[in-house]
C-alpha positions as CSV (number, residue, x, y, z in Angstrom):
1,X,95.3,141.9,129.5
2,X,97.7,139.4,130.3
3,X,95.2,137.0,131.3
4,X,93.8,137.3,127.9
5,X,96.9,137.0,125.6
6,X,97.4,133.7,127.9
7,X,93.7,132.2,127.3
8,X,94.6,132.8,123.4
9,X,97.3,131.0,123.5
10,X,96.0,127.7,125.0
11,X,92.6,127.9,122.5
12,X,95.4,128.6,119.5
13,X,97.4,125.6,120.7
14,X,94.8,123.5,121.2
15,X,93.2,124.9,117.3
16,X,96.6,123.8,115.8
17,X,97.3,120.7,117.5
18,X,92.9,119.6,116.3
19,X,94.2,120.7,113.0
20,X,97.2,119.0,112.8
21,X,96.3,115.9,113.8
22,X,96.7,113.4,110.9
23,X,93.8,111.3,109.6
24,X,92.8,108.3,107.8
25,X,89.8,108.2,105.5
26,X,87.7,105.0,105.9
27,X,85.5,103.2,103.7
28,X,82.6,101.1,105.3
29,X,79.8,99.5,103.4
30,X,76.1,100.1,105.0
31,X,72.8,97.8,105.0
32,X,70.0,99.9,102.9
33,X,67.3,100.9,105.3
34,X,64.3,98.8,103.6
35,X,63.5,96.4,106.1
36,X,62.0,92.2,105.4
37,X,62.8,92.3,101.6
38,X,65.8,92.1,98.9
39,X,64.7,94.8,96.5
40,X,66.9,94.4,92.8
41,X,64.4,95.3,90.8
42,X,62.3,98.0,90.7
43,X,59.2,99.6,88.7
44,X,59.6,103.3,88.9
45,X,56.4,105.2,88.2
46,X,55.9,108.5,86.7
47,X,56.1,111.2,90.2
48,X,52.8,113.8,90.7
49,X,53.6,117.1,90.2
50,X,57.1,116.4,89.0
51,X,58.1,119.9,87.3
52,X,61.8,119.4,88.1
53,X,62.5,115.9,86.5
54,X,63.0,114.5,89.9
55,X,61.4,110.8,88.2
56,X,63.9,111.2,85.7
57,X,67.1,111.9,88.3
58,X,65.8,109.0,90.1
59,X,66.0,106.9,87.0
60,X,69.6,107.6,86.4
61,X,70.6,107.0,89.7
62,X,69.0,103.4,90.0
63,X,70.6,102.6,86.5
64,X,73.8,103.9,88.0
65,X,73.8,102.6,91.0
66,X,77.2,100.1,91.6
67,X,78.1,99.1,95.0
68,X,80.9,96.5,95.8
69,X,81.3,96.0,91.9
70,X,77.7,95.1,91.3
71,X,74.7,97.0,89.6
72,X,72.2,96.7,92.5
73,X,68.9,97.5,90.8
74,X,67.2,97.1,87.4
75,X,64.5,98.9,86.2
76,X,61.7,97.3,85.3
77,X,59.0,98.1,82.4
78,X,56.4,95.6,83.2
79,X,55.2,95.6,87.2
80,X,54.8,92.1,87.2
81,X,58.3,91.6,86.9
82,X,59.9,93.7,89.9
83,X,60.7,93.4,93.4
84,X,58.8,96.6,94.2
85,X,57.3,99.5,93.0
86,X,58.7,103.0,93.8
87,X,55.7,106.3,93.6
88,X,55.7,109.7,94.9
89,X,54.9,113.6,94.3
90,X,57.2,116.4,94.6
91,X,55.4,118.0,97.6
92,X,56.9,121.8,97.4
93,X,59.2,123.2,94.9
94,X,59.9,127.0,95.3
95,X,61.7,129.8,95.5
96,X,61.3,132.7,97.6
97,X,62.9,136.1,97.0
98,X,63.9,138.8,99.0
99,X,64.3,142.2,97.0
100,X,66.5,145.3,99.1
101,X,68.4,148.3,98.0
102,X,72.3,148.8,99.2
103,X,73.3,152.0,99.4
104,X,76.5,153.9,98.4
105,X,77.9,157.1,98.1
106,X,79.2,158.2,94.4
107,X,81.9,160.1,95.2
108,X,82.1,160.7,91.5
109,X,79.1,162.9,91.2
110,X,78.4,165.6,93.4
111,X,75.0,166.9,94.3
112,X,75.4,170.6,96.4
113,X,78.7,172.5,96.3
114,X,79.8,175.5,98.2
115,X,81.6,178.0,97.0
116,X,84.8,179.5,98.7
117,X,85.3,183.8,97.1
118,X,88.7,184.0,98.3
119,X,89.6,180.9,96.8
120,X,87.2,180.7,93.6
121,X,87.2,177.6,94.2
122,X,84.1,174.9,94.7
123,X,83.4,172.5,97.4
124,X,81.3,169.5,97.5
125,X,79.0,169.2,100.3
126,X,76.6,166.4,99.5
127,X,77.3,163.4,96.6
128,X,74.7,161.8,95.0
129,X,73.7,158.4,96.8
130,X,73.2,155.1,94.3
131,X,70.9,152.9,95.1
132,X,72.5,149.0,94.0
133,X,69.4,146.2,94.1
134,X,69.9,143.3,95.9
135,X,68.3,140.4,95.8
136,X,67.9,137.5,98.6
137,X,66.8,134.1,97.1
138,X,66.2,130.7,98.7
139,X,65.2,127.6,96.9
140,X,63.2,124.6,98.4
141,X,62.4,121.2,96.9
142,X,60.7,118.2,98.7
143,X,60.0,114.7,97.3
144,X,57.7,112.1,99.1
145,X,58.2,108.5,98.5
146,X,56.9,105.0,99.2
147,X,58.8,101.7,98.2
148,X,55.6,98.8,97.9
149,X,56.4,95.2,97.6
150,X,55.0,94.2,94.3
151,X,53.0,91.1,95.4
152,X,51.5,92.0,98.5
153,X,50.9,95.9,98.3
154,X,52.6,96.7,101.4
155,X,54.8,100.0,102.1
156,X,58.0,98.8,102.8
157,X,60.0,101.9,103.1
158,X,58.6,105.6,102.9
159,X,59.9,109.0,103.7
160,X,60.0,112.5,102.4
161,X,63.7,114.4,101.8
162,X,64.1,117.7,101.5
163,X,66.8,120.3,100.2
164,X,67.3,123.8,99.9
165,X,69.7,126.1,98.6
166,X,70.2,130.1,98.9
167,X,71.9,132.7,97.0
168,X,73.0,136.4,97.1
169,X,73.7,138.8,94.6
170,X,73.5,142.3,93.7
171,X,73.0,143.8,90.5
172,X,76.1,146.3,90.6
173,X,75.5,147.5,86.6
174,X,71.8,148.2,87.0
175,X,72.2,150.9,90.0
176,X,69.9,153.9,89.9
177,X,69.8,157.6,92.1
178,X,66.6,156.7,92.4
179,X,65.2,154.6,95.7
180,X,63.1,152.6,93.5
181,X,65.4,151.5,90.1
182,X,64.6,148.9,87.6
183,X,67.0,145.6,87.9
184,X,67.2,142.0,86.5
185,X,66.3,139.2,88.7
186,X,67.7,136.0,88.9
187,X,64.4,134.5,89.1
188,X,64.7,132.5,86.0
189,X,67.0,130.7,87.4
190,X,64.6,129.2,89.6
191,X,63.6,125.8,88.0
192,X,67.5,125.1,87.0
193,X,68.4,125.3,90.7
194,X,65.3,123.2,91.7
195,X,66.4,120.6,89.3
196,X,69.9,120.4,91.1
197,X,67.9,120.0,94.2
198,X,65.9,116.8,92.8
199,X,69.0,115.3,91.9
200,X,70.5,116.0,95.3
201,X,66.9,114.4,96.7
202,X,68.2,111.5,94.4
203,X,70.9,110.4,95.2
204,X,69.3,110.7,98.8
205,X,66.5,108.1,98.2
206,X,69.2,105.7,96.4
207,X,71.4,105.9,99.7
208,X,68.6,104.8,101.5
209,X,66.9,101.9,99.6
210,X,70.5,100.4,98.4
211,X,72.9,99.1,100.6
212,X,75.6,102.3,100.0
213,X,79.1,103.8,101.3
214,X,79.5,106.0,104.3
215,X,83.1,107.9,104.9
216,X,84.9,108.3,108.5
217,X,88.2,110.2,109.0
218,X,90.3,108.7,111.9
219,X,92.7,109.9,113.8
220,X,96.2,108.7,113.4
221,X,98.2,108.2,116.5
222,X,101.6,109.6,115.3
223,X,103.9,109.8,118.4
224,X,105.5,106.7,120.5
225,X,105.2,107.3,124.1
226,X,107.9,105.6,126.0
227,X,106.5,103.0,128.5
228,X,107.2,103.9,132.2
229,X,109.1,100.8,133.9
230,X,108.7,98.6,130.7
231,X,111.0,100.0,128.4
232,X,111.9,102.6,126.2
233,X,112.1,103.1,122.1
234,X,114.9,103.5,120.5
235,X,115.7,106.3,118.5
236,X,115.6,104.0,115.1
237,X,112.0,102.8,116.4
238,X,110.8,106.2,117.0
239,X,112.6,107.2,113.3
240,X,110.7,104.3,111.6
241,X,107.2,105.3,113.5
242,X,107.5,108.4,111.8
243,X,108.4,107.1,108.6
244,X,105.0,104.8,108.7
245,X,102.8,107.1,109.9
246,X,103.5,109.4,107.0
247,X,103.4,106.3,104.9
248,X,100.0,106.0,106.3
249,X,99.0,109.9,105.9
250,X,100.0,109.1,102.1
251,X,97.5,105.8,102.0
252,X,100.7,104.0,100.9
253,X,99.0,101.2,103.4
254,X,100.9,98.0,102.9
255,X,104.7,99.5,103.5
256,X,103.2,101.2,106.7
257,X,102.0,98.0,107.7
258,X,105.0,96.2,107.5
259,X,107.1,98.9,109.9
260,X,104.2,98.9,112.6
261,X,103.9,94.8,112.5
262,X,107.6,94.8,113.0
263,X,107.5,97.5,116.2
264,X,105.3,95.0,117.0
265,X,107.1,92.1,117.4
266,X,110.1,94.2,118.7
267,X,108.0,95.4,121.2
268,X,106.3,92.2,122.6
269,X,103.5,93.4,121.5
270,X,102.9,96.3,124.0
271,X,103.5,99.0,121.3
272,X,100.2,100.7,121.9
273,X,100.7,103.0,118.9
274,X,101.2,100.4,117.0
275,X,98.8,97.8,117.6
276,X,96.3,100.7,116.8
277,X,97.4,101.9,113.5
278,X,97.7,98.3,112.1
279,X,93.9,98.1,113.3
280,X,93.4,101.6,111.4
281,X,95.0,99.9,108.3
282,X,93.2,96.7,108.1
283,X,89.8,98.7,108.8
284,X,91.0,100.6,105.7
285,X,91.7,97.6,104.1
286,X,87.9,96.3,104.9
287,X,89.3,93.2,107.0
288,X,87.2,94.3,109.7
289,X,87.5,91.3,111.4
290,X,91.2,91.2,111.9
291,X,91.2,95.2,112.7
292,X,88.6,94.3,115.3
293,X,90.5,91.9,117.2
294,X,93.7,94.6,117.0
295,X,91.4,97.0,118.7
296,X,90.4,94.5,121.1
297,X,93.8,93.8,121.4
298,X,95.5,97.5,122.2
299,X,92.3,98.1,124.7
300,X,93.7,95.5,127.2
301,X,96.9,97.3,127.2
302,X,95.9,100.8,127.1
303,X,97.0,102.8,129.9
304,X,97.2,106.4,128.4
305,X,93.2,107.8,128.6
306,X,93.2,109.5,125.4
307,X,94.1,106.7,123.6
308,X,91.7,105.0,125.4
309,X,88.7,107.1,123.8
310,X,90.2,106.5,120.1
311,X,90.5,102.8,121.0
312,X,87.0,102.6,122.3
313,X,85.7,104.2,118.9
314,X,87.6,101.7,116.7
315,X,85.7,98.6,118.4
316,X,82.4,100.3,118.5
317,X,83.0,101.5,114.7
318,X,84.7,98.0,113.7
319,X,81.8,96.0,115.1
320,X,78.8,97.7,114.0
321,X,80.4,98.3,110.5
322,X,80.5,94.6,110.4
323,X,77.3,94.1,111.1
324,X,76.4,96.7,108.3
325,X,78.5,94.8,106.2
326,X,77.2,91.5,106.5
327,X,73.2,92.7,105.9
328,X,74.6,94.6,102.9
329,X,76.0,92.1,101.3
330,X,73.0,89.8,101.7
331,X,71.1,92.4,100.0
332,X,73.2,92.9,96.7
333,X,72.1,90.4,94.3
């Protein structure tokens, strides 16, 4: 028993210090996946067997499409005039449904009583059952596409993106003492939830064929760890670390930077800690270049091997983010 209050401890520790960790949410800008060809305009044609509107969501999303302060695509009426022509059939849209009875006791209505003389007084001995329908429901859309260069017929990007989506809901004011009652299905709901699925498929195909955002949240290093044999901090350095982390935590960028530049320099430069977060900040910043070196730069000094890992990440990250970058913005008119 005690071995088992002790393993909960270390996995609840270990839960709460994951959770508490403080992060940084990071912007990076990727290449669209259509390979040999700057695609800005585009000649959308009418999808096969489009019953949920996924042309149309696809329409909306190209004409909304604004990445890096520019509107990436236009859509074209006449074929002659665009970079490529974008076709394809909504392969599957359903919904499947799963019909099932749950089963409770009414406690309200009783179906067999005894009866006690002495007492004159009655006692249930079986309620009625109610049987509640329930209904199981899963939705499925998929979308085929090919993206053809307009001069020369070729397929330069195809793929096929699926979604689905389930729901679960019983039908507590139609319940019967019956095993078989009457209920009202959701299935009408079908073709509305299909249609939230093509847009979802939408804004998939647009991610792909335009140069588009990804997210990363980063781990902020938020304690100073004195330096065996080099030095210590001071109490005011360890004050003001704090102070710009939660600057940092807040996205209040620029004021953080200033305190971790300055532990910096007050450090000779072998503030770990530091070094790092002023990468973190820059790669927030999209100065990759800059953060990249910083990485580089706290790597050489690194002694501590799980800032190691979180250093190792942040020039892998920084470097093929700037790559990313640089095809993106060759891409964007």
């Amino acid at each position: 028993m005690k071995n088992t209050i002790n393993i909960f401890l270390v996995i609840s520790s270990i839960f709460l210090l994951t959770a508490c960790t403080p992060k940084l949410t990071i912007q990076a800008l990727q290449a669209s996946k259509v390979e040999g060809i700057k695609v800005n305009s585009i000649f959308l044609e009418q999808f096969s067997n489009d019953s949920v509107y996924q042309t149309q969501a696809i329409a909306d999303e190209i004409s909304n499409n604004i990445v890096e302060n520019k509107k990436v695509f236009s859509l074209q009426n006449n074929l002659n005039f665009s970079d490529a022509v974008l076709k394809g059939e909504v392969v599957n849209s359903s919904a499947d449904y799963n019909v099932y009875y749950q089963e409770e006791v009414d406690f309200g209505r009783c179906r067999y009583f005894s009866y006690d003389k002495h007492s004159k007084t009655r006692h249930c001995v079986e309620y009625y059952v109610r049987y509640i329908p329930c209904e199981d429901a899963s939705f499925n859309v998929s979308t085929n596409i090919n993206l053809i260069r307009t001069n020369s017929g070729e397929t330069i990007f195809s793929n096929t993106y699926s979604r689905s989506s389930r729901d679960h809901q019983c039908f507590y004011g139609y319940y019967s003492y019956s095993p078989f009652p009457n209920h009202i299905s959701a299935r009408n709901n079908a073709n509305i939830v299909n249609q939230d699925l093509a847009r979802q498929i939408a804004k998939d195909i647009i991610r792909d064929i335009s140069p588009s955002y990804i997210y990363f949240d980063i781990e902020i290093i938020d304690d100073l760890k004195d330096i065996q044999e080099k030095f210590t901090y001071t109490k005011e350095q360890k004050e003001e670390f704090k102070k710009a982390v939660k600057m940092l935590e807040n996205r209040n960028l620029e004021s953080a930077k200033d305190i971790f530049a300055k532990l910096d320099k007050e450090t000779q430069g072998q503030s770990i800690e530091s070094i790092y977060n002023l990468a973190l900040i820059f790669e927030a910043q999209n100065e990759l270049e800059i953060a990249n070196k910083l990485y580089l730069e706290a790597f050489k000094r690194v002694e501590n091997s799980n800032y190691k890992a979180l250093i190792e990440q942040g020039i892998f990250r920084t470097n093929s983010n700037l790559e990313h970058k640089i095809k993106a913005i060759s891409q964007l008119p």
